[in-house]
C-alpha positions in Angstrom: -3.5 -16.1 -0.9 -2.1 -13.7 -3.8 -1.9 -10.5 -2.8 -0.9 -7.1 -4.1 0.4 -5.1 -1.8 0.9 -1.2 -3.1 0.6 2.5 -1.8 -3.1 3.7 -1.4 -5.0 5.9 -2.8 -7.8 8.7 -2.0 -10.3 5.7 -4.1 -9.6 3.9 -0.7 -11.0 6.4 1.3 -14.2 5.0 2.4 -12.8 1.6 2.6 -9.8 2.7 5.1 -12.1 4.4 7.4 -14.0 1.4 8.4 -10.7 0.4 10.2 -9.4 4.1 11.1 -12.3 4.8 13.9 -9.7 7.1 15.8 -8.8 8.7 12.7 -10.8 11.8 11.3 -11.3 11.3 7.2 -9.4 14.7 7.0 -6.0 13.3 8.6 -6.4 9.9 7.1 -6.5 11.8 4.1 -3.4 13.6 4.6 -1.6 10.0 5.2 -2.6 8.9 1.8 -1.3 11.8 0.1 1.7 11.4 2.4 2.4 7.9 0.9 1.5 6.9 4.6 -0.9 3.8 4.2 0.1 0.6 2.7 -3.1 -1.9 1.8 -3.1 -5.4 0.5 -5.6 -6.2 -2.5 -7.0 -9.7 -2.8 -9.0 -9.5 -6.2 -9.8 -5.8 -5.9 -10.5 -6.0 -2.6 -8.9 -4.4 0.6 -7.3 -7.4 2.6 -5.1 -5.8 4.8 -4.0 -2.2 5.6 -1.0 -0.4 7.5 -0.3 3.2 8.8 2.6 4.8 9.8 4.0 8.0 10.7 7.6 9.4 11.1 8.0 9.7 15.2 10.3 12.7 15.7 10.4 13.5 11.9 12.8 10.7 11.8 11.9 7.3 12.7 9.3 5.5 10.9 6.8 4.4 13.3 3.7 2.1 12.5 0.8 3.3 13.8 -1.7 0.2 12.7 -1.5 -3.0 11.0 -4.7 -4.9 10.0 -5.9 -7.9 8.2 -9.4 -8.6 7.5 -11.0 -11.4 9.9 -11.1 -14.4 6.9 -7.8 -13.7 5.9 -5.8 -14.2 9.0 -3.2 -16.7 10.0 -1.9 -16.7 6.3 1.0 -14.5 6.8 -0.4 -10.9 5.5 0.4 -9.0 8.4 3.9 -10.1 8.0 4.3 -9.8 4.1 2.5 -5.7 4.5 5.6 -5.7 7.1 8.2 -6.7 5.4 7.0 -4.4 2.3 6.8 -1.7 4.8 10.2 -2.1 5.8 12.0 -2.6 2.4 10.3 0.7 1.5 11.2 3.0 4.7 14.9 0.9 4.5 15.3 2.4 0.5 14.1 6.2 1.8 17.0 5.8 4.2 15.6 4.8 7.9 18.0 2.9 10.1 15.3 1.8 12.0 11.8 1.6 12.8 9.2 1.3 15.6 6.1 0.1 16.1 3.7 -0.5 19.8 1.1 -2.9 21.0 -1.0 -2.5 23.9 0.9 -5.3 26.9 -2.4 -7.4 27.2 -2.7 -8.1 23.6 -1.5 -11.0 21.6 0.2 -8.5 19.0 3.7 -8.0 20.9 4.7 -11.5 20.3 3.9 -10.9 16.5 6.1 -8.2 16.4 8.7 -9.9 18.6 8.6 -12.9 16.4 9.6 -10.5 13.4 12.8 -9.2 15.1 11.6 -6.1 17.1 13.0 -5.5 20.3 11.3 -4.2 23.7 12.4 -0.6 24.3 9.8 0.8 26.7 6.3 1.4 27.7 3.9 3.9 28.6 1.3 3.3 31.5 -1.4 5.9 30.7 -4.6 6.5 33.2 -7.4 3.2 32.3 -5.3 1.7 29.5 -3.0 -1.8 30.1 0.6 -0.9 29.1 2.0 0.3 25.7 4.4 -2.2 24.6 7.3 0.1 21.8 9.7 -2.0 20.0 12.3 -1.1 17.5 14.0 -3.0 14.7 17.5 -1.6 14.0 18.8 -2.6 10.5 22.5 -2.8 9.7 24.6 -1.0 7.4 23.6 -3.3 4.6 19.8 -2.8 4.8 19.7 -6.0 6.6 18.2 -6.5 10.2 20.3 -6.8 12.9 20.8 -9.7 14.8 21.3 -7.5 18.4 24.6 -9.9 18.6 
């Protein structure tokens, strides 16, 4: 599938918020302008979509990755990822962080891209946060944790 994957843009508004059910239109708003949503176009259409914030002002955290039910399984999650993380590595970030809840197939998605287990969070009803980082080297690169 040919996708273009760029910054998006108040336009997407309405479209974003179908996947943003936590997220009031007024913050989600503030993460466009913010440069904080990346979305995948397949023919003008929203294919995929990604969210992040900077955890502790400093670390660029991902906050929610998506791809739309027919267009899984062909590797759009991971390109928006790898975009994601060419961008935040050219701003400057050594490294990045992302979570997944413990009882839900994402972890090994984000495991299978390089990110590393570095904690959890057991709140009251809810299985266990997963958080995992990716550290990148000197050079931009990933590192290998050898």
């Amino acid at each position: 599938m040919k996708v273009a994957i760029e910054y998006a843009d108040e336009g997407d508004l309405d479209s974003l918020r179908e996947h943003h059910h936590r997220v009031s239109a007024k913050v989600l708003k503030k993460k466009l302008l913010a440069e904080e949503v990346l979305v995948a176009r397949c023919k003008g259409q929203i294919v995929g979509w990604l969210t992040y914030t900077l955890l502790y002002d400093t670390v660029p955290f991902i906050n929610l990755l998506g791809v739309a039910e027919g267009c899984r399984g062909e590797g759009l999650g991971t390109q928006l990822v790898q975009f994601w993380e060419d961008e935040v590595k050219r701003a400057g970030a050594d490294s990045v962080m992302t979570s997944s809840m413990a009882n839900e197939q994402g972890q090994h998605f984000w495991r299978k891209l390089g990110y590393k287990d570095v904690g959890g969070v057991l709140l009251a009803d809810e299985p266990l946060e997963v958080f995992f980082r990716k550290d990148f080297g000197k050079s931009g690169a990933a590192e290998s944790g050898h």
